[in-house]
C-alpha positions as CSV (number, residue, x, y, z in Angstrom):
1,X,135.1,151.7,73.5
2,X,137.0,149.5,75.7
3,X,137.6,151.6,78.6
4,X,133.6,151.8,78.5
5,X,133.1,148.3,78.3
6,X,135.4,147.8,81.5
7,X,133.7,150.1,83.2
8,X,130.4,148.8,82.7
9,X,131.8,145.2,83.6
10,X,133.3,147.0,86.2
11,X,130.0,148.7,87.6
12,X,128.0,145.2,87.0
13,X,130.5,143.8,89.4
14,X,129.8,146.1,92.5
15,X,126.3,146.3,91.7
16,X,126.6,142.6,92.1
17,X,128.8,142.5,95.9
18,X,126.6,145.1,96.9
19,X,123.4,143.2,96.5
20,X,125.2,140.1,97.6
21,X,126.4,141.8,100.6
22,X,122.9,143.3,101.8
23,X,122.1,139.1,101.5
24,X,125.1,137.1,103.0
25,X,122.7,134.8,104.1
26,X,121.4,133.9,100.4
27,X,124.7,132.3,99.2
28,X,124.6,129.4,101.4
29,X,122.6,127.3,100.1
30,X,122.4,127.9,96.4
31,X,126.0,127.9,96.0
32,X,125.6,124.1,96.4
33,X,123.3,124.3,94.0
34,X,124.3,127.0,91.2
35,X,127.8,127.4,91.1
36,X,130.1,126.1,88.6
37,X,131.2,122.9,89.0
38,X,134.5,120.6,88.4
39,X,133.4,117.3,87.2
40,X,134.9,115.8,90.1
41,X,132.6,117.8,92.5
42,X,129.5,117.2,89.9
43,X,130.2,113.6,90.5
44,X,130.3,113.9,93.9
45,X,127.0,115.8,94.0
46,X,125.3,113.3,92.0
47,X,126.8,110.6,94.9
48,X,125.4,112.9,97.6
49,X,121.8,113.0,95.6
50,X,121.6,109.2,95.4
51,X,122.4,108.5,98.9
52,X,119.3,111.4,99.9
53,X,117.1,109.6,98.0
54,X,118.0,106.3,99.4
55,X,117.5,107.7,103.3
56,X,114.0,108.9,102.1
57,X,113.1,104.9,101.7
58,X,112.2,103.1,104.8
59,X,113.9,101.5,106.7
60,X,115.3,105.0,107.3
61,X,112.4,107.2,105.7
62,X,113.4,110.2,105.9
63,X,111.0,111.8,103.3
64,X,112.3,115.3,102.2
65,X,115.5,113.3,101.7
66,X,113.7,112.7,98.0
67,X,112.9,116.1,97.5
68,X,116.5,117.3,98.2
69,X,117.9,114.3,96.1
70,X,115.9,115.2,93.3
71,X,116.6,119.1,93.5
72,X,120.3,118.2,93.8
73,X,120.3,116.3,91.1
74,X,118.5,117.8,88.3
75,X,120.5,121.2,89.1
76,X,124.0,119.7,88.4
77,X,125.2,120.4,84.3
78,X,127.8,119.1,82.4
79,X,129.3,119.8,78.8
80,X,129.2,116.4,77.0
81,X,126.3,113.7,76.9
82,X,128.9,111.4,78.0
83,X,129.3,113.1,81.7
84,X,125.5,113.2,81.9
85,X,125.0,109.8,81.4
86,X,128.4,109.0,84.2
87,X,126.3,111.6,86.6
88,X,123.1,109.5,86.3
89,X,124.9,106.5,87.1
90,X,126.6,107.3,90.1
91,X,123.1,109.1,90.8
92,X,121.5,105.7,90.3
93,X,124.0,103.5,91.7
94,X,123.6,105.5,95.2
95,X,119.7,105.6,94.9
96,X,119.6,101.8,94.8
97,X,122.5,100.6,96.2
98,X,121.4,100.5,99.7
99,X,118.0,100.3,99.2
100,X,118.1,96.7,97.5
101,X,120.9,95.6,99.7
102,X,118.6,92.6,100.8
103,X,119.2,91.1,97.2
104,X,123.0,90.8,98.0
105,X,121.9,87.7,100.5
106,X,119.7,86.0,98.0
107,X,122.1,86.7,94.9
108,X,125.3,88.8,95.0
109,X,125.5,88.8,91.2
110,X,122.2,89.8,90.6
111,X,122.6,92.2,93.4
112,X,125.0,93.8,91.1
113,X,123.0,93.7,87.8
114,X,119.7,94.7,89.7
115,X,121.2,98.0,90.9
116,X,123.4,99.0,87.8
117,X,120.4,98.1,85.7
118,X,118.6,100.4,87.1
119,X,120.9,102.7,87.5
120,X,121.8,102.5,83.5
121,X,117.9,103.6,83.0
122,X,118.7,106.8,85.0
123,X,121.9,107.5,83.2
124,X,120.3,107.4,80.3
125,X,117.3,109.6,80.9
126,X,120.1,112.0,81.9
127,X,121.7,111.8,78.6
128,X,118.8,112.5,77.1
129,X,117.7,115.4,79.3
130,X,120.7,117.3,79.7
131,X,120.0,121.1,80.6
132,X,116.3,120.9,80.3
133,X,114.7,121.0,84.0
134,X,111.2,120.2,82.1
135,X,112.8,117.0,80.2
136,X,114.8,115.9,83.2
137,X,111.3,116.0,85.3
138,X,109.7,113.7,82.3
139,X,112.7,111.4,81.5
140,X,113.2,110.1,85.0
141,X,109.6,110.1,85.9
142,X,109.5,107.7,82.7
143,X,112.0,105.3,83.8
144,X,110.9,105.3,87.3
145,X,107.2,104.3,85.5
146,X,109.3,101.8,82.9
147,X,110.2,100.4,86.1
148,X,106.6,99.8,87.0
149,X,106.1,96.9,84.2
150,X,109.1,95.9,82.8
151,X,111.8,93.8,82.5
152,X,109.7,90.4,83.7
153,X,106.7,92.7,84.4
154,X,107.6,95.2,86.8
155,X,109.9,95.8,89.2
156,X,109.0,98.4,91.4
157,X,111.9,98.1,94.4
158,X,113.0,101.4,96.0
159,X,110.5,104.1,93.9
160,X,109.9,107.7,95.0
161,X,106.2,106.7,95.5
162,X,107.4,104.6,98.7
163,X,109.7,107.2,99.6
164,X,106.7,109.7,100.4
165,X,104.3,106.9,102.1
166,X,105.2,108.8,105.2
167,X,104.9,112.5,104.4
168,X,102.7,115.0,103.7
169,X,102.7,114.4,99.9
170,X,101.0,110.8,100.2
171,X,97.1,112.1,99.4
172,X,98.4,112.7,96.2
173,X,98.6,108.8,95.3
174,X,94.7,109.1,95.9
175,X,94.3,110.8,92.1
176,X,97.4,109.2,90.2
177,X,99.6,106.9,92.7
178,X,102.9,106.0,92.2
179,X,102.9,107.6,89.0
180,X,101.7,110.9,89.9
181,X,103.4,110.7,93.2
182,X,107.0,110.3,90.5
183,X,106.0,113.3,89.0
184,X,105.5,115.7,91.8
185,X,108.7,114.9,93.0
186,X,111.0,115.7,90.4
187,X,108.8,118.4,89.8
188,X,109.5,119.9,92.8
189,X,113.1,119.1,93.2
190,X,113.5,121.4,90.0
191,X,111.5,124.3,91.7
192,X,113.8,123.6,94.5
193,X,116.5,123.5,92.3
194,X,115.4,126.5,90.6
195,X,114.4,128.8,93.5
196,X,118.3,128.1,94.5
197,X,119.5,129.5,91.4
198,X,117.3,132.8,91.2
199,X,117.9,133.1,95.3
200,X,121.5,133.0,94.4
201,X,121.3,135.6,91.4
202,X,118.8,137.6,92.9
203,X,116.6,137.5,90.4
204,X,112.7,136.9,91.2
205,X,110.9,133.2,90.1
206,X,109.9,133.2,86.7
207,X,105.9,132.3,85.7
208,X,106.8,129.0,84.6
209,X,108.1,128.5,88.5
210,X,105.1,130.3,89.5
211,X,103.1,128.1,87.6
212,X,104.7,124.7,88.5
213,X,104.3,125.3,92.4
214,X,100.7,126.5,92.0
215,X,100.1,123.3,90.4
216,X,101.7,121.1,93.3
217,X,99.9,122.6,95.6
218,X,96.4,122.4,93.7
219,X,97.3,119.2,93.2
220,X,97.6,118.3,97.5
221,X,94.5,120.2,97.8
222,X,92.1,118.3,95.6
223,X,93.6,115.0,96.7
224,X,92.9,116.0,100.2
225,X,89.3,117.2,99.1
226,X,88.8,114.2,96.5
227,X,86.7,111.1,96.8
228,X,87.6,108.0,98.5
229,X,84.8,105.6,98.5
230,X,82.3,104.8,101.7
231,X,81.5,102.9,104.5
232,X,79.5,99.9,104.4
233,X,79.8,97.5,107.9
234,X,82.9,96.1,110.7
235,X,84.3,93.1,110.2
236,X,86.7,91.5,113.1
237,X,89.3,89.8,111.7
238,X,92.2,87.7,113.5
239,X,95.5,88.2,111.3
240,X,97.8,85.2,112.3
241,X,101.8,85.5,112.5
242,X,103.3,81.8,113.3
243,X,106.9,83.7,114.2
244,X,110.1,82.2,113.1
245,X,113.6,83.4,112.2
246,X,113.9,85.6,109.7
247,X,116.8,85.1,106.9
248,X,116.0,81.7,106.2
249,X,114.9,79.9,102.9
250,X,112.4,77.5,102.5
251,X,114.9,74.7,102.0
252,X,115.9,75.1,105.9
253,X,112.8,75.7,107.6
254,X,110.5,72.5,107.0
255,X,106.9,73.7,105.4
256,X,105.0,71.9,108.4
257,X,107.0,73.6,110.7
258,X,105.4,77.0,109.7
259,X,101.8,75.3,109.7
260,X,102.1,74.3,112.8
261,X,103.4,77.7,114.0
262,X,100.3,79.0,112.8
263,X,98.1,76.7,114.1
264,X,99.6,77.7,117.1
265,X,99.3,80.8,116.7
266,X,95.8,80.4,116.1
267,X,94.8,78.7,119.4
268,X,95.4,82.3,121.3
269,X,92.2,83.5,119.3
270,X,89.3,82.5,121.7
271,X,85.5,82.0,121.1
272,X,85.3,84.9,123.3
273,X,87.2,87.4,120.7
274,X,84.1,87.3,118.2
275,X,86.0,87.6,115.0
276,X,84.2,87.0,112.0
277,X,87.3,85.8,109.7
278,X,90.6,84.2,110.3
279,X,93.1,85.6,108.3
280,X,96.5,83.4,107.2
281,X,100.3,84.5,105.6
282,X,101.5,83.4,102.1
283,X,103.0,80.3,102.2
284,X,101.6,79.2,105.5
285,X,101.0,75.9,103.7
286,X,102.6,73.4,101.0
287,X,101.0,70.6,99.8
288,X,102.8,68.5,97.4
289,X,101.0,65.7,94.8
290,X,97.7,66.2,96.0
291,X,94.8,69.0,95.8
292,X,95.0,71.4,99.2
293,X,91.1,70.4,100.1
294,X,92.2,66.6,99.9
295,X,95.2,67.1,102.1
296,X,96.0,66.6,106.3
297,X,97.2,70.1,106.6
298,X,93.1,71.2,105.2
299,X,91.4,69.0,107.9
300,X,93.8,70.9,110.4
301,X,92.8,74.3,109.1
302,X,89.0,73.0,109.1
303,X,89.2,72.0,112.9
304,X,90.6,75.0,113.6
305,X,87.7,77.2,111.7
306,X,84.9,74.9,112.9
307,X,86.8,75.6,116.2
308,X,85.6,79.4,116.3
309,X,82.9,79.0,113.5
310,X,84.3,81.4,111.1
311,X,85.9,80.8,108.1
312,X,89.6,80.9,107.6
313,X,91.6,82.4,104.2
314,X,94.8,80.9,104.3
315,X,97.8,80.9,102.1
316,X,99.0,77.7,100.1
317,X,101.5,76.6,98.0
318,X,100.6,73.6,95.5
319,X,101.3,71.6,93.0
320,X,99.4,73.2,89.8
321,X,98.5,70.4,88.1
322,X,95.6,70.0,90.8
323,X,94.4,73.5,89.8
324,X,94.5,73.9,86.0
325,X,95.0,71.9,83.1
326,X,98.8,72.0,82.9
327,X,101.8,69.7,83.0
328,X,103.5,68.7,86.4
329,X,106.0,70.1,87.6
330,X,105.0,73.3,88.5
331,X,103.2,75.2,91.2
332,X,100.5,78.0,92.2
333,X,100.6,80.2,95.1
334,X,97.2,80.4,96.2
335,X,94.9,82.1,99.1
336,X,92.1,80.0,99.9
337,X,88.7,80.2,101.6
338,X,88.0,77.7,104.1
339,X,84.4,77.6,105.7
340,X,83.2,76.6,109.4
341,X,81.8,73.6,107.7
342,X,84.6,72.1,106.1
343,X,83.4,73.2,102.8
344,X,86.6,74.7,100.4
345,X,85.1,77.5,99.3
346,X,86.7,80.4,96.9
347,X,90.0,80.7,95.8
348,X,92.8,83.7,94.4
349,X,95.8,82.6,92.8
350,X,98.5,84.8,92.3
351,X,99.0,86.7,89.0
352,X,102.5,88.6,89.3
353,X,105.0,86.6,90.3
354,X,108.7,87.0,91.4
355,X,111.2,86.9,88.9
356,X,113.9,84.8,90.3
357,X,112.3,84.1,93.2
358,X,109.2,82.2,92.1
359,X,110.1,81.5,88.6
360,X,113.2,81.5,86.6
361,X,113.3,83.7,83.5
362,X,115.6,82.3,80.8
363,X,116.1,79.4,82.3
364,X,117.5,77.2,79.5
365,X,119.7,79.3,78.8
366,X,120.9,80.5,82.2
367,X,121.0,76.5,83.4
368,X,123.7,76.3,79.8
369,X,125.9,78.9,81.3
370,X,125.8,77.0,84.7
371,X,123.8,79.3,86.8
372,X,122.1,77.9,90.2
373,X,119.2,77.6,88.8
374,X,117.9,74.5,91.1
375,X,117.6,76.8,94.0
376,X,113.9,76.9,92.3
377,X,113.5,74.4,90.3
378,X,110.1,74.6,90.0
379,X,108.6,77.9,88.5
380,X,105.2,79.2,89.5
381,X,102.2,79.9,87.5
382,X,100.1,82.8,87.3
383,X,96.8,82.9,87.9
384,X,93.8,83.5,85.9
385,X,91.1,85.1,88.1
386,X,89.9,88.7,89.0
387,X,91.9,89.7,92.0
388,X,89.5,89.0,95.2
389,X,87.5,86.2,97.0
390,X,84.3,86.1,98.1
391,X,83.7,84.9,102.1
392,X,80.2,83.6,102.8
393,X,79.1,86.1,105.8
394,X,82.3,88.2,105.5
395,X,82.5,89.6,102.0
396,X,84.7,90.1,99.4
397,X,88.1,90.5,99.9
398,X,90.7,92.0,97.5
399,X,94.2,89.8,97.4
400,X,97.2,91.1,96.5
401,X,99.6,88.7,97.5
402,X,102.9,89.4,98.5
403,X,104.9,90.7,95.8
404,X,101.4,92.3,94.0
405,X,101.4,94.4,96.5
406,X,104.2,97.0,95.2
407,X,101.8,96.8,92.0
408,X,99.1,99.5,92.7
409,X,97.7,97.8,89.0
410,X,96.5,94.9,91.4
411,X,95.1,96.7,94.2
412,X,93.1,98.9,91.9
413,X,92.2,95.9,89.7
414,X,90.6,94.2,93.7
415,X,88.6,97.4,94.0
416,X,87.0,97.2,90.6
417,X,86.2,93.5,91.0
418,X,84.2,94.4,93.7
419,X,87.0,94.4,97.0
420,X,85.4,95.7,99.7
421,X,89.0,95.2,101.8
422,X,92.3,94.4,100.3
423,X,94.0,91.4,102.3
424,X,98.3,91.3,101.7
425,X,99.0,87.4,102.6
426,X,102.7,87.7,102.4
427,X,106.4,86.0,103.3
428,X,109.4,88.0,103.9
429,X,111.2,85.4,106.1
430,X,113.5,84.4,103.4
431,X,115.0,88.5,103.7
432,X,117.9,89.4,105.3
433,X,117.3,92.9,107.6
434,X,113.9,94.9,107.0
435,X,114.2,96.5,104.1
436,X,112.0,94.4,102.0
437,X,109.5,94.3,105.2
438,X,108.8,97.9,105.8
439,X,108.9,98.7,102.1
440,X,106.3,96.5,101.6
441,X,104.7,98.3,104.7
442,X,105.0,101.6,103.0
443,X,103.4,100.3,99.7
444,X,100.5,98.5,102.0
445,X,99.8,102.6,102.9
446,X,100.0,103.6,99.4
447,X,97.3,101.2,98.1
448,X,95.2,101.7,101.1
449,X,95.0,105.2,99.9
450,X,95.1,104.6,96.4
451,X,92.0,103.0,96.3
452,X,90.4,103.8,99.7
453,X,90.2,100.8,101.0
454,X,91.6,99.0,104.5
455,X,95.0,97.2,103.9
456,X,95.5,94.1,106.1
457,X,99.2,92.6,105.8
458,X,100.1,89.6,107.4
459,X,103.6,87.6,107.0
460,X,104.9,84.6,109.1
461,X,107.8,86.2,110.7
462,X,106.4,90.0,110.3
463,X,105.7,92.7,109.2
464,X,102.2,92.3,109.7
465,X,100.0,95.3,109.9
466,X,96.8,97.2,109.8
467,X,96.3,100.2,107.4
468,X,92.8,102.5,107.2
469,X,92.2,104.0,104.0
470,X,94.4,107.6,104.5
471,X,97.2,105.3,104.8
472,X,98.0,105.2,109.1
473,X,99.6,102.3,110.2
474,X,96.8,101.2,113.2
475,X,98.9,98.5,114.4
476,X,102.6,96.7,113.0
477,X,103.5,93.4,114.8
478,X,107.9,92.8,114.8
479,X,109.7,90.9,113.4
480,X,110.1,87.3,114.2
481,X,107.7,87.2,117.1
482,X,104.5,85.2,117.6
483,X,101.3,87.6,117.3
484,X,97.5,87.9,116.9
485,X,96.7,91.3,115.6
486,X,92.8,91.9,115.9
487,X,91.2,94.3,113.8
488,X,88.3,96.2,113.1
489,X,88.7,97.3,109.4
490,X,85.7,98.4,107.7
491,X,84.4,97.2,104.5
492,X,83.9,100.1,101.6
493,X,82.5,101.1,98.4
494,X,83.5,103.4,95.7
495,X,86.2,104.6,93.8
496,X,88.8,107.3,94.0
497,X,90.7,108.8,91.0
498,X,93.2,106.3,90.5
499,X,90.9,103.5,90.6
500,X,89.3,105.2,87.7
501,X,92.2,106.2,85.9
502,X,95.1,104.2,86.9
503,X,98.8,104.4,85.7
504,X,98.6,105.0,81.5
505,X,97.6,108.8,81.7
506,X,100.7,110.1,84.0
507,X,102.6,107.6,81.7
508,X,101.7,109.5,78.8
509,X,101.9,112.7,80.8
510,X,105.1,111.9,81.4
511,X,106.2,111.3,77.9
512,X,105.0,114.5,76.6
513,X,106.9,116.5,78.7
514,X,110.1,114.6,77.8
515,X,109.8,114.7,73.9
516,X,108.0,118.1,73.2
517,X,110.8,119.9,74.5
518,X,113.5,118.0,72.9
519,X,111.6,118.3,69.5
520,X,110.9,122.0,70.1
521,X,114.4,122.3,70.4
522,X,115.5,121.4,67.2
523,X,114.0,124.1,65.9
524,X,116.2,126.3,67.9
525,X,117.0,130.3,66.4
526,X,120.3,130.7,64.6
527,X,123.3,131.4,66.5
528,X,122.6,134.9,66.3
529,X,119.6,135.2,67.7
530,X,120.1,132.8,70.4
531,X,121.9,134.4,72.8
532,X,118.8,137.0,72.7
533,X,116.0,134.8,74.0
534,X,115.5,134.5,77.5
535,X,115.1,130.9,78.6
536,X,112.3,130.0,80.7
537,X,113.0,129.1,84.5
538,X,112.2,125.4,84.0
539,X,113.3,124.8,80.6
């Protein structure tokens, strides 16, 4: 009985060089992928699959870099929890690392707490996942949407949505958006992932493979095919970038200064360009203890607008006592409507604001423990109000200012308050590099497609830019320079998919196929009979 039992191992064996020697070509690849692994080399891996996923963000974008990552990823295994939750850290670390650097200028130690914050999430949905291809797809597609509302409401830096704004994969934010977009991802990493391992054991897909490709690629094909809303009429609208150094803070660049800029900037649009709105960055103006209509800086904007006799929607910062019923000592930033006439007219404040940036969380305490918090010592307050504006002659305009922008929740909540084009007044002059800037560019394309609408970004110092509702970028001004972009965006009606659905479904989506699994396997056969069940491809 043993000689046969060598034999048979033995005959396994050449069966096995034989087929692998008809193939050379197929162990390439999926020994990166399938082989057993040291933990050093696991680690390294899990480096490797970070940094892939970081390249796929702009500035670099190099999309399939995500798709790789992911597949990378998801196929390394260890023994213990414990390594599993080391892997998706280092995973994490190298995924955000670079693409938050811009937060090391601002705040080196909550540099280091963003990225291993988020990094911690990751290790932990690996911990939980473990060998499970199915779970590992649902875990980190949870974290990634965790990371679209909390802590302080969201913060959605660096996702896999933004990753694919500029690949072939981007229709799909048109039925489920970032979520979705999260989802198909990590789904097809682990095809990738799995396709390596049966290529490598020469052993055909399974149907659960079978089935999870089908459904990416039904999925493409109705978002290509599915509805995105309609035309109504042109507009001509003047966006206006003052210029200005970027990498500067608002305490060294005087808050006039940038008016002015703009002003400036405005003079190049002549009577003879027939625009029919003026459009202004975030921040463009402060006004300090008194209401913006009552201020100089308004009667400058008004000259300007009865100037070309169109109105102008420019951003403010101001004191929010002068807007709602609150103590001083605190702030609103605000896009207002001014009119040919003088006349203030409507007005958007914004809802989602900055954590650290426009407001302090914690503050008591952190100001006990001696943290800088006086670099803002005011804190902003949200606003109240459906997110768009109505222009006499223009028509309504979805805001998402700045930072709302990497929130598809605002965009979508524009569209069904009635936007008709969805205006980004924004201000990324106090980042260091272009990180920040084209990522905000990249989710300017994922809204426009989300909700089908025209995407108008303008910023002081750049990136401003035009986006048409599949998500092309018409026209990008660069950074720091002085520039008029003119465009001809088209105001639309309707709905797509996400607008009707939004985020919660692929949340929930997501959580199924996390904990059904897990609780299935606890009601895993006896020793015994384990070894005789054939696991699926993707489980």
């Amino acid at each position: 009985g043993h000689w046969r039992s060598k034999r048979v191992k033995g005959q396994q064996s050449t069966q096995r060089e034989r087929r692998i020697g008809r193939h050379p070509g197929r162990r390439v690849f999926p020994q990166v992928i399938a082989c057993p692994m040291t933990v050093r080399r696991s680690r390294l891996l899990a480096l490797v699959a970070g940094l892939l996923i970081a390249l796929s963000m702009p500035p670099w974008g190099l999309w399939p870099g995500a798709l790789l990552g992911s597949a990378l990823f998801i196929s390394l295994s260890a023994q213990r929890r414990r390594e599993h939750f080391v892997l998706g850290l280092i995973f994490g670390i190298a995924w955000f690392g670079p693409t938050t650097a811009w937060m090391y200028f601002l705040t080196a130690p909550g540099y280091a707490i963003a990225v291993v914050f988020f990094a911690a999430l990751h290790a932990c949905a690996a911990a939980i996942a473990r060998h499970s291809k199915i779970v590992k797809i649902g875990a980190h597609s949870l974290v990634e949407m965790i990371r679209l509302v909390a802590p302080f409401g969201g913060i959605p830096l660096a996702t896999l949505g933004i990753s694919q704004a500029n690949g072939p994969l981007l229709p799909i934010a048109r039925l489920g958006g970032v979520p979705l977009l999260t989802l198909v991802v990590f789904t097809i990493g682990a095809l990738i992932a799995e396709l390596g391992t049966a290529w490598n054991t020469s052993i055909r897909p399974s149907r659960s493979w079978m089935a999870g490709a089908t459904t990416v690629v039904a999925l493409l094909v109705i978002a290509i095919a599915s509805p995105s809303g309609s035309d109504l009429e042109p507009i001509k609208v003047a966006s206006i970038q003052g210029g200005g150094r970027q990498g500067t803070s608002a305490l060294e660049v005087p808050s006039i200064d940038v008016t002015y800029a703009h002003l400036a900037a405005s003079q190049l649009v002549r009577d003879s360009d027939e625009v029919d709105m003026v459009l202004w960055p975030e921040n463009a103006i402060d006004v300090n203890r008194q209401a913006f209509g009552d201020s100089s800086v308004a009667d400058l904007v008004r000259a300007e607008a009865s100037r070309l006799e169109v109105p102008f929607v420019v951003g403010v910062t101001e004191d929010a006592e002068f807007v709602y019923d609150v103590k001083p000592g605190n702030f609103v930033n605000a896009q207002y409507v001014v009119m040919p006439d003088g006349a203030i007219g409507d007005r958007y404040v914004k809802v989602i604001k900055v954590p650290f940036g426009e407001y302090i969380p914690f503050r008591s305490l952190l100001e006990s423990v001696g943290a800088p918090v006086g670099l803002i010592p005011k804190d902003a307050i949200s606003g109240r109000g459906p997110a768009v504006v109505d222009v006499p002659n223009v028509g309504t305009l979805g805001v998402v200012i700045s930072w709302e922008v990497f929130f598809g929740s605002r965009a979508r909540n524009a569209v069904r308050s009635g936007g008709e084009i969805i205006v980004n007044p924004t201000n990324g002059a106090s980042y260091t590099w272009t990180i920040v800037q084209s990522q905000q560019v990249a989710s300017s394309k994922l809204r426009a497609v989300e909700t089908g609408r025209w995407v108008l970004q303008v910023a002081p110092t750049g990136y401003s830019a035009t986006v048409d509702p599949s998500g092309n970028v018409l026209e990008r001004s660069e950074i720091s320079e002085q520039r008029v972009l003119f465009a001809t965006p088209t105001r639309r009606t309707g709905s797509t998919f996400y607008t009707w659905l939004g985020d919660l479904p692929f949340a929930v989506i997501a959580m199924v196929i996390t904990c059904l699994p897990l609780a299935w396997s606890r009601r895993s056969p006896s020793p015994g009979h384990r070894s005789q069940v054939k696991p699926s491809s993707l489980s």
